[in-house]
C-alpha positions in Angstrom: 84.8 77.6 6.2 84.0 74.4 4.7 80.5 75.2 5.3 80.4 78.1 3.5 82.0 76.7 0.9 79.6 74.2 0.4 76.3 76.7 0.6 77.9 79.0 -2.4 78.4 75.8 -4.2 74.5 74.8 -3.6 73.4 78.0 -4.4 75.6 78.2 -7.8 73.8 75.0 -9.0 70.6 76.5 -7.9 70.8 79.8 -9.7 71.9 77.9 -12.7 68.8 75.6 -12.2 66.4 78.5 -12.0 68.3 79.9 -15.0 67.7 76.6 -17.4 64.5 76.4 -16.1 63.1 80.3 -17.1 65.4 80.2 -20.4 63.5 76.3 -21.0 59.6 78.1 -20.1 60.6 81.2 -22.9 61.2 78.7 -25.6 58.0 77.1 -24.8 56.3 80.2 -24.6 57.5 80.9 -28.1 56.7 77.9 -29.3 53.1 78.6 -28.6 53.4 82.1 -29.9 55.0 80.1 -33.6 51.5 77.6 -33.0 49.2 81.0 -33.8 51.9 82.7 -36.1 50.7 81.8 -39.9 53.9 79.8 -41.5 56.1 82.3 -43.5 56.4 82.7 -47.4 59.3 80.8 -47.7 58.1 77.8 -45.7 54.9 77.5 -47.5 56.1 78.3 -51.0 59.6 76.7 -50.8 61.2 74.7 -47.8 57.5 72.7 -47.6 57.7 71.5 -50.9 61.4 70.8 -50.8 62.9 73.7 -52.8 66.3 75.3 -51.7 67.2 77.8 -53.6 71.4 76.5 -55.1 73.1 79.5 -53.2 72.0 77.9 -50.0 74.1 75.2 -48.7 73.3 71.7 -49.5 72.1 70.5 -46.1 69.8 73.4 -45.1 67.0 70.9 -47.0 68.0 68.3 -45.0 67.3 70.7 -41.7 63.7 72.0 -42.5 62.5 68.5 -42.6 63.1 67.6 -39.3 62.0 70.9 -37.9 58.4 72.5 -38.1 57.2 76.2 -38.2 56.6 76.8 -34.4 60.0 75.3 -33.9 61.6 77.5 -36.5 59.9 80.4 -34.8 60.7 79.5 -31.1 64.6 79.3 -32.2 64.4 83.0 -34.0 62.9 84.5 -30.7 64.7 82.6 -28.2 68.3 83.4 -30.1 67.7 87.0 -30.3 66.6 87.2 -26.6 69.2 85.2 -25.5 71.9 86.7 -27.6 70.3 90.7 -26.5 70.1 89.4 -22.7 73.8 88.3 -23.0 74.8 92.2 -23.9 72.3 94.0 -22.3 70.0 93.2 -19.3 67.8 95.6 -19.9 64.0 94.2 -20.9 63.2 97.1 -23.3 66.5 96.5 -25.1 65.1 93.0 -25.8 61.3 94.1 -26.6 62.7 97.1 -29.4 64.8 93.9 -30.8 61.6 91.6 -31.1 59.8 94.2 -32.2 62.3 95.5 -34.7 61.0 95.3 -38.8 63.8 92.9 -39.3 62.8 90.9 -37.0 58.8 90.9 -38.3 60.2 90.4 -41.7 62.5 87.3 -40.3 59.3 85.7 -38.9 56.7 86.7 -41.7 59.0 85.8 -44.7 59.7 82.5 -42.7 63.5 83.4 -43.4 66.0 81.2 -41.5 68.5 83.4 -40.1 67.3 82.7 -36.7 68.6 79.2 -37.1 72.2 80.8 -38.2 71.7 82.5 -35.0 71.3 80.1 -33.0 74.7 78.3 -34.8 76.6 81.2 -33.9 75.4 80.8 -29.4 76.0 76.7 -30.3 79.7 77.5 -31.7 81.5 75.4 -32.0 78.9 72.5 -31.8 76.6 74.9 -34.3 78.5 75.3 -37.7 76.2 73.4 -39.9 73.9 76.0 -38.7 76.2 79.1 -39.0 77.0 77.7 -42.8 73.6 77.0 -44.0 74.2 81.2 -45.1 77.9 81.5 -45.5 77.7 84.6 -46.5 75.9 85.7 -43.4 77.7 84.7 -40.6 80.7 82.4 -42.1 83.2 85.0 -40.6 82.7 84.4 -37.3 84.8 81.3 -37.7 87.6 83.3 -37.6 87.1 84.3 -34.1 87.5 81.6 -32.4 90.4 79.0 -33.3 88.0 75.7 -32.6 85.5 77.4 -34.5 87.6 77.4 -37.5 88.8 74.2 -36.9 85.0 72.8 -36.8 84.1 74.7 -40.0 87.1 72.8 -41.6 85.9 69.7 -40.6 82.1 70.4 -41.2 83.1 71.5 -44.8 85.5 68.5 -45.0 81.8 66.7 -44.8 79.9 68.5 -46.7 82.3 67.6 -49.6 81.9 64.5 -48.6 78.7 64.3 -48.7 77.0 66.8 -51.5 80.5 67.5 -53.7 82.1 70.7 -53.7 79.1 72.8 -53.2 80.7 76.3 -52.7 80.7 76.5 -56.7 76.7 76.9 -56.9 77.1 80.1 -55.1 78.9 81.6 -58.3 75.6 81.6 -60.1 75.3 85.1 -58.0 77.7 86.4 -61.2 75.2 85.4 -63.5 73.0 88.2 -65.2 70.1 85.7 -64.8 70.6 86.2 -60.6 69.5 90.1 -61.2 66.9 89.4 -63.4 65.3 86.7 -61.0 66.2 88.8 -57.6 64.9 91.9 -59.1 64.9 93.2 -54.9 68.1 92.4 -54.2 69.6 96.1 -53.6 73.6 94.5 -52.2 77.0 96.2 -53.3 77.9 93.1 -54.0 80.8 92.3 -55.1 82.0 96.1 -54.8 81.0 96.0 -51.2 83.9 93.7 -50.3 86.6 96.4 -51.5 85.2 98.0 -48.2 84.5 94.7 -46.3 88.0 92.9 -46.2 89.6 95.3 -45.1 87.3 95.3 -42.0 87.8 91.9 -41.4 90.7 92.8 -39.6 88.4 94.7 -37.2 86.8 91.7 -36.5 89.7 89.4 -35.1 88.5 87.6 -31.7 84.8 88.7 -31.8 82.2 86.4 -33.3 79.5 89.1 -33.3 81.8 91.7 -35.6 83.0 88.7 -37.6 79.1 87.7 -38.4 77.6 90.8 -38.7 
């Protein structure tokens, strides 16, 4: 009996050794795939020379400078993966993800929301993450009561350390916003008569609450 015992324990820790070990070889594999990948817009005309645009959180600036492009690109591939895998074990489930055009347009635009991503598998560790785009994936907070509790304290923080920040996204108001962001095609802010309401939906699940 106690020998049994003992060999399901050994071959837990071994599965979960083989498991750390083939999700450790992806990233690196995808870290070599962001080494031939030409940086994205955004990086070369923007986070490179320091800009962040105000409706971005404070500390996102803070965050492309201690990360480079294959990194940025091996956390956008690894999350999705991961976060696919988690749902569905199927490897054609994750090659139509990576291979989606939002996914392309993630990577070629050099957009961050694979860090946000990446936030939302780290919660509750990964707020400042999930917050560098609020207005992305800030509702998935509410599913979890530590997460909301770390988002209090991250934002206690951030006040702390770049004021109260939240007002710069109200420059989304401003007729100079649509003039500027020409492409920007959102309901917003009609689209949140619809989208409160469906907050309720949301209740307990991160992925509803984010997405």
């Amino acid at each position: 009996m106690i020998t049994e015992k003992a060999n399901l324990i050994a071959n837990n820790i071994l599965k979960n050794y083989k498991s750390i070990a083939v999700w450790s070889a992806l990233f690196l594999f995808f870290y070599l795939i962001g080494l031939l990948i030409p940086q994205g817009f955004d990086c070369v005309e923007y986070f490179s020379k320091g800009l962040i645009h105000p409706v971005w959180t404070p500390w996102t600036n803070t965050i492309v400078r201690v990360i480079n492009w294959p990194l940025i690109v091996a956390i956008t591939l690894w999350s999705l993966v991961f976060r696919t895998y988690k749902y569905h074990k199927s490897p054609l489930a994750v090659a139509l993800v990576i291979l989606s055009l939002p996914t392309l347009w993630v990577i070629f635009m050099g957009n961050l929301d694979g860090l946000v991503l990446a936030g939302l598998i780290l919660l509750p560790w990964g707020v400042p993450l999930v917050l560098m785009k609020p207005q992305l994936s800030a509702f998935a907070l509410l599913a979890e009561k530590s997460h909301l509790i770390a988002g209090g304290v991250w934002l206690l923080i951030s006040f702390i350390g770049w004021g109260f920040w939240p007002i710069n996204l109200l420059m989304v108001f401003r007729p100079e916003w649509k003039i500027e962001w020409v492409q920007d095609i959102s309901l917003f802010p009609w689209g949140l008569l619809i989208a409160l309401p469906l907050l309720w939906l949301s209740r307990g699940d991160e992925d509803l609450g984010s997405g």
